[in-house]
C-alpha positions, 0 to 999 in steps of 0.5 A: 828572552823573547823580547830581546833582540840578538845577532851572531858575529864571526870572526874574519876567518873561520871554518868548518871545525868551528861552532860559526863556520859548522853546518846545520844539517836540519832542523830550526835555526838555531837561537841564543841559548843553542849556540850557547849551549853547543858551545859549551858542550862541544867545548868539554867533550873535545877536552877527551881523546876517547870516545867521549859524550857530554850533555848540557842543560843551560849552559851546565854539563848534566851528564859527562862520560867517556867509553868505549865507544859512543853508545857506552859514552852515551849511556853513561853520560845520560845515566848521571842525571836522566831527569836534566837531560830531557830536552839537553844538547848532545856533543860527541866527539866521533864519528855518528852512526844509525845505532846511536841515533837509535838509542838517544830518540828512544831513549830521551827528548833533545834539542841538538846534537853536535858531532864532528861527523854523520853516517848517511844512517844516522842522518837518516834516522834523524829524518824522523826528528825534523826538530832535532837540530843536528850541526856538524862540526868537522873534527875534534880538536880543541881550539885555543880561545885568545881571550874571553870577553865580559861586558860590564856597564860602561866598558867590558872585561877581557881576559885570557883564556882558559887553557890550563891543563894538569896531570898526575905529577902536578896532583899534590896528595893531602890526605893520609890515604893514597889515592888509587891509580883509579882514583887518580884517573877519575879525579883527572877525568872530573877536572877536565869537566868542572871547567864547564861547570859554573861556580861553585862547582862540584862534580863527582865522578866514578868510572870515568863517569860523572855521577852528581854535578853540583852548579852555580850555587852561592854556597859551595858546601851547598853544590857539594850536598846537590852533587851528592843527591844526584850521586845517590841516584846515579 
């Protein structure tokens, strides 16, 4: 809100390969929710060892996709949910180039883009969108938070981060149909995702693809009915 006041604080010691310590390489100074927002798009998209793209939209993971390279990652990811997107935050996971700078300007509004990295190409054709704040953040590993930290009138909470992963053998099948080695792959591929999406959360995903992504809702059978619109249209 515009009447509050905010400030960022770094830890003693950080670099390049971390949200605080990357570079802004143009555009306005960066606010409250940008940070925020990069910080959970950039937090998904290192979850993926392929070329991946993730687009978030107030903290919420709108479109999700991985590829063969970043314009097919990015294609996909923009076709879950094209409405959301407009004006979202764009975390990638490679290495940018002029040709997918290209596609995302004329293909959609966006407030930040995050990459480990820009070709002179890429920095170049965004010289054309000065407002487009675009931040590098040197390589892709995934950082371990310690802990997390919530305040709450009179103290704060604390606690461990969440850094659990899972894979297929940890996958117990209920139902009386066997999924395929597809389906398993896609359920795998949401997982990673709906650690980003706030409760209750729901997505739906095909072709290591989301397709409908149901957020914050009270109700989990109504995130349920959301993500299934989404998915009707995608």
């Amino acid at each position: 809100n515009p009447h509050q006041r905010a400030a960022i604080y770094q830890q003693k010691e950080v670099g390049p390969n971390t949200l605080v310590g990357s570079k802004l390489h143009q555009g306005k100074e960066l606010s409250y929710n940008n940070l925020l927002d990069a910080n959970a798009a950039m937090g998904c998209v290192q979850s993926f060892n392929e070329p991946a793209c993730v687009i978030v939209k107030h903290v919420n993971p709108c479109g999700v996709a991985i590829g063969n390279d970043l314009d097919e990652a990015y294609k996909k990811s923009f076709h879950t949910d094209p409405e959301s997107a407009f004006g979202g935050v764009i975390a990638v996971n490679r290495n940018v180039d002029g040709k997918l700078i290209k596609n995302i300007i004329n293909n959609q509004f966006l407030e930040l883009l995050i990459a480990p990295s820009f070709d002179s190409d890429a920095l170049k054709a965004l010289e054309e969108k000065q407002n487009i704040r675009v931040i590098e953040m040197d390589g892709c590993e995934k950082h371990t938070n310690d802990y997390s930290v919530q305040t709450i009138d009179g103290g704060f909470l604390i606690q461990e981060g969440d850094e659990k992963t899972i894979d297929r053998q940890d996958i117990d099948i209920v139902t009386l149909r066997q999924p395929e080695d597809a389906e398993i792959k896609d359920m795998l591929f949401a997982w990673k995702v709906v650690k980003y999406v706030k409760s209750n959360a729901i997505v739906f995903a095909r072709q290591q693809q989301t397709i409908g992504i149901g957020a914050g809702q009270m109700s989990r059978v109504m995130s349920a009915k959301i993500a299934s619109l989404k998915a009707s249209s995608a």
